[in-house]
OpenMM code with the backbone's topology and positions (N, CA, C; nanometers):
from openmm import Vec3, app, unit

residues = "UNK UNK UNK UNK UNK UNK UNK UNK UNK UNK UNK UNK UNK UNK UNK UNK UNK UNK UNK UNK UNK UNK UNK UNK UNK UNK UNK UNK UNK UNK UNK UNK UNK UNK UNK UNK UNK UNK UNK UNK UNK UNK UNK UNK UNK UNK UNK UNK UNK UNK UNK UNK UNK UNK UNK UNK UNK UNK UNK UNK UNK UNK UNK UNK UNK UNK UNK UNK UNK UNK UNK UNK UNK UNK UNK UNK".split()
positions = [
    Vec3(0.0833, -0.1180, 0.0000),
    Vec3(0.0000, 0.0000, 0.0000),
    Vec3(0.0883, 0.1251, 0.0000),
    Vec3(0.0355, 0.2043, -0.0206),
    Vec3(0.1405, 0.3023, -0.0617),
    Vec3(0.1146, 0.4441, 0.0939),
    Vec3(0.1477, 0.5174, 0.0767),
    Vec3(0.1229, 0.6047, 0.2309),
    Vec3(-0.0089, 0.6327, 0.2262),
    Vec3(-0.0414, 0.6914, 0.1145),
    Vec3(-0.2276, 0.8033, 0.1142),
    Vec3(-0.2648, 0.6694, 0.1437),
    Vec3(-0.2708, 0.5654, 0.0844),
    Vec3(-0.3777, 0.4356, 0.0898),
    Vec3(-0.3840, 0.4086, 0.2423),
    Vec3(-0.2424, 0.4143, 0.2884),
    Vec3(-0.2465, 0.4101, 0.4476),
    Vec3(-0.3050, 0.4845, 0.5375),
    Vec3(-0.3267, 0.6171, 0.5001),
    Vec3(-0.3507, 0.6822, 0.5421),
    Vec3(-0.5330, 0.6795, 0.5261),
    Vec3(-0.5701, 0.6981, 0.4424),
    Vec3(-0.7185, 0.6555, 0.3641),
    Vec3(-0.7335, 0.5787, 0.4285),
    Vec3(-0.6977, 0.4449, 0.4634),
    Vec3(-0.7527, 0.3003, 0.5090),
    Vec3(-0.7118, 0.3075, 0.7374),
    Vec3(-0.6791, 0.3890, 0.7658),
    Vec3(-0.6386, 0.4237, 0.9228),
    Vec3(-0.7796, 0.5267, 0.9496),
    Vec3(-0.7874, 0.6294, 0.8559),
    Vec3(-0.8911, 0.7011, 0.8749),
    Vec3(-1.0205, 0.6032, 0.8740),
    Vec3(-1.0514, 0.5374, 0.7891),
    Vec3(-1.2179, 0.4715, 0.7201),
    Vec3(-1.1712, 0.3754, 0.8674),
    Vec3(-1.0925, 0.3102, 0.9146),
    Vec3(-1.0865, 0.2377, 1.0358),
    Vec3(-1.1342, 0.3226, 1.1619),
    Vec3(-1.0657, 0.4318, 1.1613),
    Vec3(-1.1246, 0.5641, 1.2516),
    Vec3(-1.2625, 0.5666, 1.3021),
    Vec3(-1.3277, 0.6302, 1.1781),
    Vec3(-1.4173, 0.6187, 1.1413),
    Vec3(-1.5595, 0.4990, 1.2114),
    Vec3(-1.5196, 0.3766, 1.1302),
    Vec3(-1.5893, 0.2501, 1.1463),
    Vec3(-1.5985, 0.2290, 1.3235),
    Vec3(-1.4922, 0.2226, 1.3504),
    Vec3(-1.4777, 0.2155, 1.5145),
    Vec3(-1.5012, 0.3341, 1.6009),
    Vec3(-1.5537, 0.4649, 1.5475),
    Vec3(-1.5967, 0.5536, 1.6072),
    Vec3(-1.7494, 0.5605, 1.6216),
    Vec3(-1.7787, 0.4583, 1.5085),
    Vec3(-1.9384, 0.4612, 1.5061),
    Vec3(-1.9736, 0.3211, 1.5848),
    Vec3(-1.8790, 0.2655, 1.6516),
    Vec3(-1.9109, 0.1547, 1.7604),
    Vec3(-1.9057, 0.2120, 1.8862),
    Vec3(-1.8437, 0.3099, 1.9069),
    Vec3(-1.7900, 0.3812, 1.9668),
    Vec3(-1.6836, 0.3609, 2.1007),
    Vec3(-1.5482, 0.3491, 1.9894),
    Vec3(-1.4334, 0.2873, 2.0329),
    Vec3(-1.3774, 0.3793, 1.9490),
    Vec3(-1.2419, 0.4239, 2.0194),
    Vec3(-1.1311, 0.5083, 1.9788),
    Vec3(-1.0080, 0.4176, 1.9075),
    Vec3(-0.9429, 0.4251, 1.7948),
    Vec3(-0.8371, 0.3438, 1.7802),
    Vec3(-0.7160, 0.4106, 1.8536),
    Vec3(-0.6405, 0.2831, 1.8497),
    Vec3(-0.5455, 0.3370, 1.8723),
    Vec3(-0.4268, 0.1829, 1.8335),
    Vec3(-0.2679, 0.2041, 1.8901),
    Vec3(-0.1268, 0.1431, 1.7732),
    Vec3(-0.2026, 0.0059, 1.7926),
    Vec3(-0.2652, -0.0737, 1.9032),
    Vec3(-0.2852, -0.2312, 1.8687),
    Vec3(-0.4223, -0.2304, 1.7916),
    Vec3(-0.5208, -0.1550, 1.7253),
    Vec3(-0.5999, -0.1550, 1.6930),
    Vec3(-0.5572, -0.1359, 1.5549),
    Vec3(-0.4546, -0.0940, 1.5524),
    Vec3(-0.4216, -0.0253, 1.4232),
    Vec3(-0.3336, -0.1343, 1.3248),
    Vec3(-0.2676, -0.2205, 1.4367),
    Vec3(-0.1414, -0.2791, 1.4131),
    Vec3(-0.2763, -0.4241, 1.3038),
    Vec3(-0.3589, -0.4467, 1.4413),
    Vec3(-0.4630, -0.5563, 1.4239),
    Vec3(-0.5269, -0.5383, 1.2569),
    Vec3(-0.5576, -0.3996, 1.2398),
    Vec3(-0.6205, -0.3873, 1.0820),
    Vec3(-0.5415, -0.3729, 0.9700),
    Vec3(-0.4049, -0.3582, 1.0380),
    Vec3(-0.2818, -0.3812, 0.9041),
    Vec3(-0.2310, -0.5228, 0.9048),
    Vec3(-0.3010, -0.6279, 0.9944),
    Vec3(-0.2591, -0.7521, 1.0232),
    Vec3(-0.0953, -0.7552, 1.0450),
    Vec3(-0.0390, -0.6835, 1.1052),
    Vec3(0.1069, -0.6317, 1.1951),
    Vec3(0.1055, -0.7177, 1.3304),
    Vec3(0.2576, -0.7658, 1.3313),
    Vec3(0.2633, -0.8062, 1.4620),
    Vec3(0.2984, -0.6771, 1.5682),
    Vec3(0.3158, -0.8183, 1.7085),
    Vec3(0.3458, -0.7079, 1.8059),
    Vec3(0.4787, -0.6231, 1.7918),
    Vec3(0.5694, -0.7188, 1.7179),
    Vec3(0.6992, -0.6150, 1.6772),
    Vec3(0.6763, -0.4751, 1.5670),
    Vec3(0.5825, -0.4617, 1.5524),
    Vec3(0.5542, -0.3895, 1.4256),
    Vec3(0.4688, -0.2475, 1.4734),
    Vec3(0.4955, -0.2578, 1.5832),
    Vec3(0.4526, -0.1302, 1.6770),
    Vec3(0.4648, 0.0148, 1.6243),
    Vec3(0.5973, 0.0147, 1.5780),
    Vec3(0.6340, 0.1326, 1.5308),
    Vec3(0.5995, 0.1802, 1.3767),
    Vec3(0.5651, 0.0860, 1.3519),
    Vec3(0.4786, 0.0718, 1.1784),
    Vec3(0.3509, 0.1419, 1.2179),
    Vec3(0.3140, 0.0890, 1.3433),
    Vec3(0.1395, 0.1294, 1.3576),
    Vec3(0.1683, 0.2745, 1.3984),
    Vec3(0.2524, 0.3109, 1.4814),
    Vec3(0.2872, 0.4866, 1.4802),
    Vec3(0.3289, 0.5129, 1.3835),
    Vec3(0.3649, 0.4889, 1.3047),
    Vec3(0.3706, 0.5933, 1.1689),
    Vec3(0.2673, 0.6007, 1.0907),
    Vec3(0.2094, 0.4933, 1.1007),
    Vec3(0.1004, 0.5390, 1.0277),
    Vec3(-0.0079, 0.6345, 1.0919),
    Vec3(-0.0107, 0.5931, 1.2135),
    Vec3(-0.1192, 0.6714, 1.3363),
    Vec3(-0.0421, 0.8713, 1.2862),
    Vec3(0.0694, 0.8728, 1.2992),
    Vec3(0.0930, 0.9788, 1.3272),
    Vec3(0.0959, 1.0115, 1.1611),
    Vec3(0.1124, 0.9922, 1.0408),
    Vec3(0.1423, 0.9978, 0.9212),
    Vec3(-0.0429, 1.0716, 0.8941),
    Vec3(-0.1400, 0.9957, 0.9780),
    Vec3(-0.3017, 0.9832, 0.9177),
    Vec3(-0.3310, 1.1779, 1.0596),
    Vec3(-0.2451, 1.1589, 1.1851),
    Vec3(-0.2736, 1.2712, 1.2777),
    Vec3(-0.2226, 1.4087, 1.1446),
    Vec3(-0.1097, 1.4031, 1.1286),
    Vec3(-0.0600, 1.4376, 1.0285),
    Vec3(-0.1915, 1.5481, 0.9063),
    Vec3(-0.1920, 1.4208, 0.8649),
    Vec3(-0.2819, 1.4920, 0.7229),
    Vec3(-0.4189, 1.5473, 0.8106),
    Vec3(-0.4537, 1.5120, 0.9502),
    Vec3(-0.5608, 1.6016, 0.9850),
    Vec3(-0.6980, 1.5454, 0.9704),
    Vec3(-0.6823, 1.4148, 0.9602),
    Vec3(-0.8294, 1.3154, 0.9564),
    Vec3(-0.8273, 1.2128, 1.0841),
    Vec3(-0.7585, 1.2750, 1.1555),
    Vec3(-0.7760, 1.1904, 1.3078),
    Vec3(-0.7057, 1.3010, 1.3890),
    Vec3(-0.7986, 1.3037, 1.5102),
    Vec3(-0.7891, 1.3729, 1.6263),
    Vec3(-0.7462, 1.3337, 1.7632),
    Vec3(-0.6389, 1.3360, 1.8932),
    Vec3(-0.6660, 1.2533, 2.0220),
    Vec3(-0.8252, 1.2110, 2.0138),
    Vec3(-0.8181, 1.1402, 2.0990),
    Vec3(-0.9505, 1.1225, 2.1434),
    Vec3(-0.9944, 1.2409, 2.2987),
    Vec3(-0.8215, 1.2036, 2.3911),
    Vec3(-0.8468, 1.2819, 2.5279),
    Vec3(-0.6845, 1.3449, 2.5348),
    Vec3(-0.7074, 1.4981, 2.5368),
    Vec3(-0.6312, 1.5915, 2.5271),
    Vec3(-0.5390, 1.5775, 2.6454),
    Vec3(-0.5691, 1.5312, 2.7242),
    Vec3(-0.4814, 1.5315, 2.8944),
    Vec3(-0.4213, 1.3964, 2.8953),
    Vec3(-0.4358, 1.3177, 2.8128),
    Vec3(-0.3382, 1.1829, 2.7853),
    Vec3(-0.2365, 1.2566, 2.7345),
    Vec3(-0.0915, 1.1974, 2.8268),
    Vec3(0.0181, 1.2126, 2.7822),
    Vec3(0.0963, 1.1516, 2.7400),
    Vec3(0.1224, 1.0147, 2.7351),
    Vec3(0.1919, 0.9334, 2.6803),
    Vec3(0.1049, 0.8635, 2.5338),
    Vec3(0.1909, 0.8739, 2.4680),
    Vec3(0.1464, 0.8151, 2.3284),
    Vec3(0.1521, 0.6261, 2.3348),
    Vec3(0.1822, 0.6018, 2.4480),
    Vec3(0.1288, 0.4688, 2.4623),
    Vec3(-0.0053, 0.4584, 2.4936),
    Vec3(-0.0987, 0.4942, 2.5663),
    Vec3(-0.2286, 0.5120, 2.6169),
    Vec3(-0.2916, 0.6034, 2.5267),
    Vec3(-0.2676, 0.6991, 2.4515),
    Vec3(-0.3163, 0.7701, 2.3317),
    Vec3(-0.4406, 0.6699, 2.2825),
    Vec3(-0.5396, 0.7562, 2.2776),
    Vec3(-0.6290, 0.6697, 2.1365),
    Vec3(-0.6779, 0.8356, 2.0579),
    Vec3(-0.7294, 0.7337, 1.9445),
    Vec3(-0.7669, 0.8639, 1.8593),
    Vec3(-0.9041, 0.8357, 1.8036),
    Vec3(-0.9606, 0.9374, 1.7472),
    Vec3(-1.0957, 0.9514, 1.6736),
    Vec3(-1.1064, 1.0144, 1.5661),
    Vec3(-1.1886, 1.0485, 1.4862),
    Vec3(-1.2098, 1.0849, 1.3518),
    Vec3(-1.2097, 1.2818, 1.3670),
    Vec3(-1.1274, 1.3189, 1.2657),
    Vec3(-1.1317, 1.4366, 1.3140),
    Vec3(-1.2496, 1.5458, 1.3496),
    Vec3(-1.3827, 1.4845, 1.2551),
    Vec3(-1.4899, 1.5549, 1.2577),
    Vec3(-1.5732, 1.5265, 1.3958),
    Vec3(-1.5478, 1.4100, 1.4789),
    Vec3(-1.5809, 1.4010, 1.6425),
    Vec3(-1.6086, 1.4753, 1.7389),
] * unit.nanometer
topology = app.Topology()
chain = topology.addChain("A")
for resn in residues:
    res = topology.addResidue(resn, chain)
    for name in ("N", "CA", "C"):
        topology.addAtom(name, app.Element.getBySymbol(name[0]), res)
C-alpha cells in the first residue's frame, strides 16, 4: 500500500470504530494492518502519518503518553 492508501484506510478504520464507539489506537491499528506485536512502530507511523494529514484527532487531550493515546475521527 502506498502512504495516502495508508492513510485513507487508518482514517475509514477511525471512522468505522468511532461509530461503535471505540477510539483506535497502535494495537488496533497494528490488528487492521494484520502487523505483529513487533511492528509497533509501523502502527505509529502510520497513526501519526493519518494525525498528520488532519483526519484523526486525540480522542483525550490530557493523555500524555502516546502509549495510552487513542484517537478519533477528526470531525468528532
Amino acid at each position: 500500500m502506498t502512504k495516502q492508501e495508508k492513510i485513507s484506510a487508518c482514517y475509514q478504520h477511525a471512522c468505522l470504530m468511532y461509530e461503535d464507539g471505540i477510539s483506535i489506537n497502535n494495537q488496533s491499528v497494528r490488528e487492521r494492518f494484520e502487523l505483529n506485536k513487533n511492528d509497533s512502530s509501523v502502527a505509529s507511523r502510520i497513526i501519526s502519518d493519518t494525525l498528520e494529514a488532519g483526519y484523526i484527532k486525540p480522542a483525550d487531550l490530557e493523555t500524555q503518553s502516546k502509549k495510552y493515546m487513542t484517537y478519533i475521527p477528526y470531525y468528532a
